[in-house]
MDAnalysis code that builds the backbone (N, CA, C; Angstrom):
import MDAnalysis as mda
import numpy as np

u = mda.Universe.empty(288, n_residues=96, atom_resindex=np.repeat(np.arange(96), 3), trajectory=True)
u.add_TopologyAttr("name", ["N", "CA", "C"] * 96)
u.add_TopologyAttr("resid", np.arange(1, 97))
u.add_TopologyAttr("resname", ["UNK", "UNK", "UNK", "UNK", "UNK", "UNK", "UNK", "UNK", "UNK", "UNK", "UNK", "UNK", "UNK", "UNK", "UNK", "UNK", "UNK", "UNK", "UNK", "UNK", "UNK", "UNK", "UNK", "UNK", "UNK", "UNK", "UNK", "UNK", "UNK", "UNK", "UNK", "UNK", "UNK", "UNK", "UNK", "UNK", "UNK", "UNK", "UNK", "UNK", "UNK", "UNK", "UNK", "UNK", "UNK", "UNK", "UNK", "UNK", "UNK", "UNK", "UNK", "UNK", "UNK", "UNK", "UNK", "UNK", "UNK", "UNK", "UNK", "UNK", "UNK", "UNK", "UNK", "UNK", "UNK", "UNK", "UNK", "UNK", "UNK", "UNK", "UNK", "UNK", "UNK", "UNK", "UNK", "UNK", "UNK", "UNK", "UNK", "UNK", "UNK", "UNK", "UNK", "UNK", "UNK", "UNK", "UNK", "UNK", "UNK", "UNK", "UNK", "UNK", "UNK", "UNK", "UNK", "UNK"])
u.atoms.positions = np.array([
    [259.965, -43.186, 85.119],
    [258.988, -42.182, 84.762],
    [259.669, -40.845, 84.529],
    [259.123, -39.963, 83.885],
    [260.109, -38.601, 83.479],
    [260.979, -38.545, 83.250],
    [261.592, -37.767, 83.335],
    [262.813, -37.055, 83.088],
    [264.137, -38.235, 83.719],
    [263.899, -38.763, 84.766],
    [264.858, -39.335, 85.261],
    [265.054, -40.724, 84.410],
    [263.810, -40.978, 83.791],
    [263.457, -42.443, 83.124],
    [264.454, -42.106, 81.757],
    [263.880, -41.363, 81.181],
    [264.380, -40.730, 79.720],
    [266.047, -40.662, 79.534],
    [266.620, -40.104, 81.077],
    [268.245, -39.809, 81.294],
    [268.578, -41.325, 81.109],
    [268.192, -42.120, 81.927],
    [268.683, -43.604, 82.117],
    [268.654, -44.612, 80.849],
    [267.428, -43.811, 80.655],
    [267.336, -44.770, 78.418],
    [268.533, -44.581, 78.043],
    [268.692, -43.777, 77.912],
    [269.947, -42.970, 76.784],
    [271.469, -43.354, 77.105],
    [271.543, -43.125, 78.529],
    [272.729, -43.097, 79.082],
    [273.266, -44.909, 79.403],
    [272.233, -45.678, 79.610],
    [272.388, -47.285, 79.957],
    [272.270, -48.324, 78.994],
    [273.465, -48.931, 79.731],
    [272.652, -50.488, 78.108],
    [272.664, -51.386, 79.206],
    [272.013, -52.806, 78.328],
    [271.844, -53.964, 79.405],
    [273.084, -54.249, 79.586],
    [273.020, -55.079, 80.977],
    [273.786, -55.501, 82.188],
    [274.461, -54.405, 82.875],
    [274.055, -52.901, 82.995],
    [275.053, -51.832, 83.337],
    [274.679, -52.618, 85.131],
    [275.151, -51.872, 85.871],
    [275.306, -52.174, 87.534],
    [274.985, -50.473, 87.817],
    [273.831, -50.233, 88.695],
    [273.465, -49.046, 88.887],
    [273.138, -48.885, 90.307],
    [272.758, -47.643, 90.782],
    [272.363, -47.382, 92.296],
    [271.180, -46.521, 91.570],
    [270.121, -46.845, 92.795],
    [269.031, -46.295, 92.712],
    [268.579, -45.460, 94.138],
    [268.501, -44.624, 93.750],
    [267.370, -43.604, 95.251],
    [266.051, -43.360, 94.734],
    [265.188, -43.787, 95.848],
    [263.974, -43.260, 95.816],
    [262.863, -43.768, 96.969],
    [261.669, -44.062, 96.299],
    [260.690, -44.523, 97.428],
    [260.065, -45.315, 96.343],
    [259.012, -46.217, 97.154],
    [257.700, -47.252, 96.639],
    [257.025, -46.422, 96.788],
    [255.542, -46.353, 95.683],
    [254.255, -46.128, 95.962],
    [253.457, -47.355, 95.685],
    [252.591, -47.689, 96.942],
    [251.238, -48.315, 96.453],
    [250.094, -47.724, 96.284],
    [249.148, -48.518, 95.275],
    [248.354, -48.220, 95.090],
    [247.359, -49.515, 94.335],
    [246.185, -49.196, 94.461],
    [245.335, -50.228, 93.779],
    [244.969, -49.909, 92.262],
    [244.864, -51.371, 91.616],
    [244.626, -50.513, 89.935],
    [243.457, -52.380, 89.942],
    [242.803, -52.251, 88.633],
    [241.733, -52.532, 88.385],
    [242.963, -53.990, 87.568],
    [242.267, -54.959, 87.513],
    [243.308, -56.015, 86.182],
    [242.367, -56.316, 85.509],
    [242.613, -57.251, 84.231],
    [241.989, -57.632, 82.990],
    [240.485, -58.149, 83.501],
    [240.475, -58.711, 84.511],
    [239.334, -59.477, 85.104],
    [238.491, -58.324, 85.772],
    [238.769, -57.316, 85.833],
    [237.937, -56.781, 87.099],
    [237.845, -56.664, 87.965],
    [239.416, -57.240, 88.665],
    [239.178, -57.447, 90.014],
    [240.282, -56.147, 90.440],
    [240.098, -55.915, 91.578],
    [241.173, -54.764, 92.141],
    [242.079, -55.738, 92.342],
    [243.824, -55.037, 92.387],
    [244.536, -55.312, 92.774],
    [246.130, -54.816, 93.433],
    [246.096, -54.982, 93.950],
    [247.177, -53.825, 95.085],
    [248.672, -54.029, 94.051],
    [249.227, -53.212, 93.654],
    [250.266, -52.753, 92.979],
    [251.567, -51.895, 93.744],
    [252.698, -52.395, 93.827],
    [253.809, -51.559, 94.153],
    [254.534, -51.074, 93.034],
    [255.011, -49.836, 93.290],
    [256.237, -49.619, 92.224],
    [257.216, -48.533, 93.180],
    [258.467, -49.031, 92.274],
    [259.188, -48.079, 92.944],
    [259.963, -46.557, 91.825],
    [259.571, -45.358, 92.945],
    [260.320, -44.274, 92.265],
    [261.283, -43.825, 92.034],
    [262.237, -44.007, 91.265],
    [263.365, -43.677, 91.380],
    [263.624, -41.892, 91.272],
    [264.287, -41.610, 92.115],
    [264.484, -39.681, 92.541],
    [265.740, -39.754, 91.296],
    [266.800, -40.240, 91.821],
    [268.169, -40.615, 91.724],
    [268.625, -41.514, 91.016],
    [269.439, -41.764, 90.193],
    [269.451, -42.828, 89.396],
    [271.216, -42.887, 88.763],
    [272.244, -43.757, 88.921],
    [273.413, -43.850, 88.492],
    [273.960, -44.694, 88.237],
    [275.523, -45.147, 87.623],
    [276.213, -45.991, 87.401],
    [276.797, -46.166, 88.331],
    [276.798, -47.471, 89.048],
    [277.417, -48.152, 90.502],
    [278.890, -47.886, 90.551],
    [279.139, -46.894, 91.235],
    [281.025, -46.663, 90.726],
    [281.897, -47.977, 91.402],
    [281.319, -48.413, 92.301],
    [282.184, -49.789, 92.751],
    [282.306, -50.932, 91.411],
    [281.494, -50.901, 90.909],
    [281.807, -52.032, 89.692],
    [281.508, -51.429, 88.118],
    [281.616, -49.931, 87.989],
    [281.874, -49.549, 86.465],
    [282.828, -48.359, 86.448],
    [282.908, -48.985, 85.178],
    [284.657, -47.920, 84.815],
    [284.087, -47.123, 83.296],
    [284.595, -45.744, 83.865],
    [284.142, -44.714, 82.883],
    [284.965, -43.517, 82.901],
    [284.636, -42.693, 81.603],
    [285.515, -41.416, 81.907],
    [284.059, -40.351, 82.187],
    [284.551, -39.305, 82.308],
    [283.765, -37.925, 82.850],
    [284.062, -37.317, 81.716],
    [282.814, -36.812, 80.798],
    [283.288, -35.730, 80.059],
    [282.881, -34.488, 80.632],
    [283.958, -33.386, 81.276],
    [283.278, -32.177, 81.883],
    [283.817, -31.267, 80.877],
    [282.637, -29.890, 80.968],
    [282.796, -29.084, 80.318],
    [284.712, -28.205, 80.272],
    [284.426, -27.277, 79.461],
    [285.507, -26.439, 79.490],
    [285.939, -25.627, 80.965],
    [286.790, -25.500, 81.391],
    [286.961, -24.414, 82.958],
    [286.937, -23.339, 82.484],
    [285.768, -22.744, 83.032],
    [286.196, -20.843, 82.803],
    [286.438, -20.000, 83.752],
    [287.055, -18.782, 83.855],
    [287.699, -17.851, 85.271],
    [286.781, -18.196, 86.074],
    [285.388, -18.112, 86.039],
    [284.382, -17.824, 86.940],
    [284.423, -19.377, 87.571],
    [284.303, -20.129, 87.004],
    [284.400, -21.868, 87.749],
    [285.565, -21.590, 88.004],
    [286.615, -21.437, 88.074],
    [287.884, -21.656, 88.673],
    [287.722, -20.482, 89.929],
    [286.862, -19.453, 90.158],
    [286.758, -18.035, 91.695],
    [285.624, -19.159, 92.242],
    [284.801, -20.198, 91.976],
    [284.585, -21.124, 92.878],
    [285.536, -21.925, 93.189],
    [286.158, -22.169, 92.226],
    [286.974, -23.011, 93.742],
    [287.929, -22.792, 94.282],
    [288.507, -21.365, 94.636],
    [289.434, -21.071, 95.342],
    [289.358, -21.075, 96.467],
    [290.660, -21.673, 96.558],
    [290.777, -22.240, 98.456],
    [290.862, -23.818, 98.297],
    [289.917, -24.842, 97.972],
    [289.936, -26.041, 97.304],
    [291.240, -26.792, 97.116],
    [291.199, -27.487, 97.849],
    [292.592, -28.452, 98.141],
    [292.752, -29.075, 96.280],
    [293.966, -29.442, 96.250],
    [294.468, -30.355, 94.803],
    [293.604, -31.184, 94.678],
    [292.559, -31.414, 93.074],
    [291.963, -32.720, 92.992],
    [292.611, -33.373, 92.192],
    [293.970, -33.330, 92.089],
    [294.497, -33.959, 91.163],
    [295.427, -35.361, 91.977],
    [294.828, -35.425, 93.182],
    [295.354, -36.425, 93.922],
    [294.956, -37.835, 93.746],
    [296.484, -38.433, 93.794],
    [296.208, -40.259, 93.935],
    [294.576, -40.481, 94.355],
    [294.337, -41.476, 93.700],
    [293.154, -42.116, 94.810],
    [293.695, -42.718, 96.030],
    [294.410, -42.987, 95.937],
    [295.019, -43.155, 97.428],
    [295.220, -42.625, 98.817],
    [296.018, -41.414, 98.433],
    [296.109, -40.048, 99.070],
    [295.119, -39.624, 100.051],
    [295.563, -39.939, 101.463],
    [294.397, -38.748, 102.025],
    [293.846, -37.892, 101.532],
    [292.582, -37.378, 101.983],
    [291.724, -36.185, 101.423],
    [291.307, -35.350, 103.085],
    [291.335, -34.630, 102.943],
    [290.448, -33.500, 103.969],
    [288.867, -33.087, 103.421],
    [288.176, -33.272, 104.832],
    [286.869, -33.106, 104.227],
    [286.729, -31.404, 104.810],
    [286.024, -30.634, 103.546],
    [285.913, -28.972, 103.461],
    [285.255, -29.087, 105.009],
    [285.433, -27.442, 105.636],
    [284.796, -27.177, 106.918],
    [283.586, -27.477, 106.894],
    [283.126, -28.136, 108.137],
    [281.849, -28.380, 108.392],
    [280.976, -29.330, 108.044],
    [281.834, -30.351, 107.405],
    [280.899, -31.527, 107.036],
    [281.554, -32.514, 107.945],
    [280.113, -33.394, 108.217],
    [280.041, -34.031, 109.553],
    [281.328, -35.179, 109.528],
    [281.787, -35.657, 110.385],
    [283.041, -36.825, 110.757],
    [282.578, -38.479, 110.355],
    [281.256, -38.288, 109.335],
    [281.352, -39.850, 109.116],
    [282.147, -40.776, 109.203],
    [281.821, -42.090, 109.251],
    [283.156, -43.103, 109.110],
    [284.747, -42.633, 109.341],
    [284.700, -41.697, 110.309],
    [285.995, -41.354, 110.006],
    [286.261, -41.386, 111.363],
])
């Protein structure tokens, strides 16, 4: 539905592998017969390409001074995937 529906047209073809966030709503809707009938659907908030099983590039914009005075201080992202990472101050010790 919306905006999030419209991104996913455009951006997906069949068989992509995706992650979804959101919630179910129920609700009752009327069918061909007349009779009520209880209906689920689910909302998607969030909507992406499953990075565990798709391979893609990033097209990001140009860097300008002002994006580069955010990230000063910002450890190298130009590291192995391998490579330890440090997580910035203050984010919690998940899995770690």
């Amino acid at each position: 539905f919306r905006k999030t529906a419209e991104r996913a047209h455009q951006r997906f073809a069949k068989g992509d592998k995706f992650i979804a966030e959101g919630y179910t709503h129920h609700y009752d809707r009327t069918d061909d017969n007349g009779q009520a009938v209880k209906v689920e659907e689910f909302v998607a908030k969030k909507l992406g390409h499953d990075l565990a099983r798709t391979r893609y590039t990033v097209d990001r914009p140009r860097r300008t001074p002002e994006a580069d005075s955010l990230d000063a201080g910002l450890e190298d992202t130009a590291l192995s995937p391998d490579a330890p990472r440090r997580a910035p101050a203050g984010t919690p010790a998940v899995g770690r």
